[in-house]
Structure formats: C-alpha cells, structure tokens
MDAnalysis code that builds the backbone (N, CA, C; Angstrom):
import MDAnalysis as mda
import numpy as np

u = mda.Universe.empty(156, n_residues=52, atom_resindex=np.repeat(np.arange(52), 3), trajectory=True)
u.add_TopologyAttr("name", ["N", "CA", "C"] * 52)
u.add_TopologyAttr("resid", np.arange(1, 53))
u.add_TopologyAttr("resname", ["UNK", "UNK", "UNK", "UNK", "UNK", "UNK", "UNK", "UNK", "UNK", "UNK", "UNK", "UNK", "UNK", "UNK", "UNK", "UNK", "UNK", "UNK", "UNK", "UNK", "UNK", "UNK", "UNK", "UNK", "UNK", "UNK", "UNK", "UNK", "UNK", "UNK", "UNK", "UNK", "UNK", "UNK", "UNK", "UNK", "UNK", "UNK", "UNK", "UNK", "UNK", "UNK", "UNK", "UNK", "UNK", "UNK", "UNK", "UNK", "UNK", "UNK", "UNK", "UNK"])
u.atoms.positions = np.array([
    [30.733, -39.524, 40.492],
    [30.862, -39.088, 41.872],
    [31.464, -37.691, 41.949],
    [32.445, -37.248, 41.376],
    [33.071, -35.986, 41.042],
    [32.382, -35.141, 40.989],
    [30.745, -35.224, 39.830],
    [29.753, -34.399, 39.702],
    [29.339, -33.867, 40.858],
    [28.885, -34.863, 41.535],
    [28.142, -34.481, 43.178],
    [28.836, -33.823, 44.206],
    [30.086, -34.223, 44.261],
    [30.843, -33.281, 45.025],
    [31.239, -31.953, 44.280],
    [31.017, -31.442, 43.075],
    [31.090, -30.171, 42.400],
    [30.063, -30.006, 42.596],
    [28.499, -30.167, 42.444],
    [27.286, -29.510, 43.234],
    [27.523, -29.148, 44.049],
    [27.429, -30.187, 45.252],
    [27.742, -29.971, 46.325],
    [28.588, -28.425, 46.704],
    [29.761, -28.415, 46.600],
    [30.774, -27.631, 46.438],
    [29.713, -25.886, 46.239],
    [29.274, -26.144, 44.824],
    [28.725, -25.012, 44.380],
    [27.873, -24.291, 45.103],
    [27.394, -25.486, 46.121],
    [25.417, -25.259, 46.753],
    [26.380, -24.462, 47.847],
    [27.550, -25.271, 48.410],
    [27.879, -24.655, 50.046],
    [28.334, -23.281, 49.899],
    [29.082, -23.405, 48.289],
    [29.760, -21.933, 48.176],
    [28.453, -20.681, 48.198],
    [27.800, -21.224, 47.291],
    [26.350, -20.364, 46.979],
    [25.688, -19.697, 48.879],
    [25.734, -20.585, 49.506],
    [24.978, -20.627, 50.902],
    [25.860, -19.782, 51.571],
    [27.505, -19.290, 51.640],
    [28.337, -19.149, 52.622],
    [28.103, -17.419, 51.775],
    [28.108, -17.565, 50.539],
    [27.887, -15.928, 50.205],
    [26.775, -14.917, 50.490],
    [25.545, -15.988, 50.487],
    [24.361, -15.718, 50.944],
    [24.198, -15.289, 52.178],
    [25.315, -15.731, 52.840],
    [24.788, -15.714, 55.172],
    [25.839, -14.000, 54.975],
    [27.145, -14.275, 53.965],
    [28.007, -13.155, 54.462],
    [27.590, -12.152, 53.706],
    [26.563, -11.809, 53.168],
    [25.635, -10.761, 52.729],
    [24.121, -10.023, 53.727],
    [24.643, -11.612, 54.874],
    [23.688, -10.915, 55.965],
    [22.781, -11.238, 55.442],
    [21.782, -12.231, 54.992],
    [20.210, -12.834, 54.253],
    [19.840, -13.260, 55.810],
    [18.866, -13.214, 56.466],
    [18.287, -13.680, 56.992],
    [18.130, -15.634, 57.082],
    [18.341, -15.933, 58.174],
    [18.641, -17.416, 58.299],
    [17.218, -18.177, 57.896],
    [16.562, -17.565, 57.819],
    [14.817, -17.697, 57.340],
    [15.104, -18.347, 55.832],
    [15.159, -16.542, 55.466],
    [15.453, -16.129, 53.895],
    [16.406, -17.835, 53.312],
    [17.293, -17.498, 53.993],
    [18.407, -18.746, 53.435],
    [17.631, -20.349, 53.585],
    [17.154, -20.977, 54.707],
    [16.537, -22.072, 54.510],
    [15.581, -22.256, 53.161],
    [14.616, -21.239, 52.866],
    [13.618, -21.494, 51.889],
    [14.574, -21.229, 50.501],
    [15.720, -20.569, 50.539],
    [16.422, -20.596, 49.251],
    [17.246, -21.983, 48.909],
    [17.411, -22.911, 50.451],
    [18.045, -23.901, 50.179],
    [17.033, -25.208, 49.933],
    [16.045, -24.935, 50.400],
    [14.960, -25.826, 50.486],
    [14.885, -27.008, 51.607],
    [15.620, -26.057, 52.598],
    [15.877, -27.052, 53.933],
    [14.587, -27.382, 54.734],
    [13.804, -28.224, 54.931],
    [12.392, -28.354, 55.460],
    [12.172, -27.628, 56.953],
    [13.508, -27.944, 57.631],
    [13.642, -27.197, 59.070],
    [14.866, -26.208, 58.986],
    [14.410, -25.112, 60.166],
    [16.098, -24.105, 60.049],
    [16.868, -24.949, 60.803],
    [16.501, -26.151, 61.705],
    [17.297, -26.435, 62.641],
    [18.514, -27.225, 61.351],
    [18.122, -27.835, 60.183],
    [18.663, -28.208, 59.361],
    [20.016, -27.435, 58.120],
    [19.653, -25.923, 58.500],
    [20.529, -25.083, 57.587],
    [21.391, -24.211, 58.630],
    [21.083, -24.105, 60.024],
    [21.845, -23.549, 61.084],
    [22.923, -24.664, 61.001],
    [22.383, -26.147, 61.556],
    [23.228, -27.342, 61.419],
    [24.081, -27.218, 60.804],
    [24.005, -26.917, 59.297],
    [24.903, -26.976, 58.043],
    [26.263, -25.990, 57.893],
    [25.460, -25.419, 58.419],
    [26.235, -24.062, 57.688],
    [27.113, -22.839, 58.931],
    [26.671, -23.143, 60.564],
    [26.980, -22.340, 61.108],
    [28.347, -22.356, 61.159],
    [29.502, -22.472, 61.130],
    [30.898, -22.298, 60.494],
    [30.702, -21.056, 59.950],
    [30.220, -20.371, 59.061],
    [30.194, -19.365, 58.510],
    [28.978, -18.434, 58.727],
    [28.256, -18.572, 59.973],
    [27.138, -17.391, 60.494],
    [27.527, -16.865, 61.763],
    [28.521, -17.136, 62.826],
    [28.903, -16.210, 63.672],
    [27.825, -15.211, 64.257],
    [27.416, -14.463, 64.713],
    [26.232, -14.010, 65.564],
    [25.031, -13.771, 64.367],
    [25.037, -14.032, 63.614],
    [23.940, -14.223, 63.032],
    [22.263, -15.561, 63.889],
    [23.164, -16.132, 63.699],
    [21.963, -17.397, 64.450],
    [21.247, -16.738, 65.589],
])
C-alpha cells in the first residue's frame, strides 16, 4: 500500500510542476492520460489559479 501512495505522491508532484510551468490544461490532461479535462481540472485545481 505504501507503494501506491509513493506513485501517487510522485504523479501529483509531477502534475503541480507541470501547471506551475504554465503547460496548457490540454497539454497536461493528455500527459496524465485523463480521458476528460473535466477530470484533471477536478484534480488538480488547488494548484492552477487563473489558469482554468
């Protein structure tokens, strides 16, 4: 279980560097492999601020 929450961990860290580099919320879904954006806005907006 430890494992998955260190993925985990890695994927959100990976995603929060990605938005504060300014990637396009597009760009970022197909890097996360989120099927919808409504699914990676969901996730992640905590750390996109006028980006969305």
């Amino acid at each position: 279980m430890e494992s998955i929450k260190f993925s985990h961990g890695l994927r959100k860290m990976y995603t929060i560097n990605i938005f504060e580099k300014n990637i396009p919320s597009k760009t970022v879904q197909v890097l996360m492999g989120h099927p919808y954006i409504t699914i990676t806005l969901n996730l992640y907006t905590e750390v996109m601020g006028n980006q969305k």
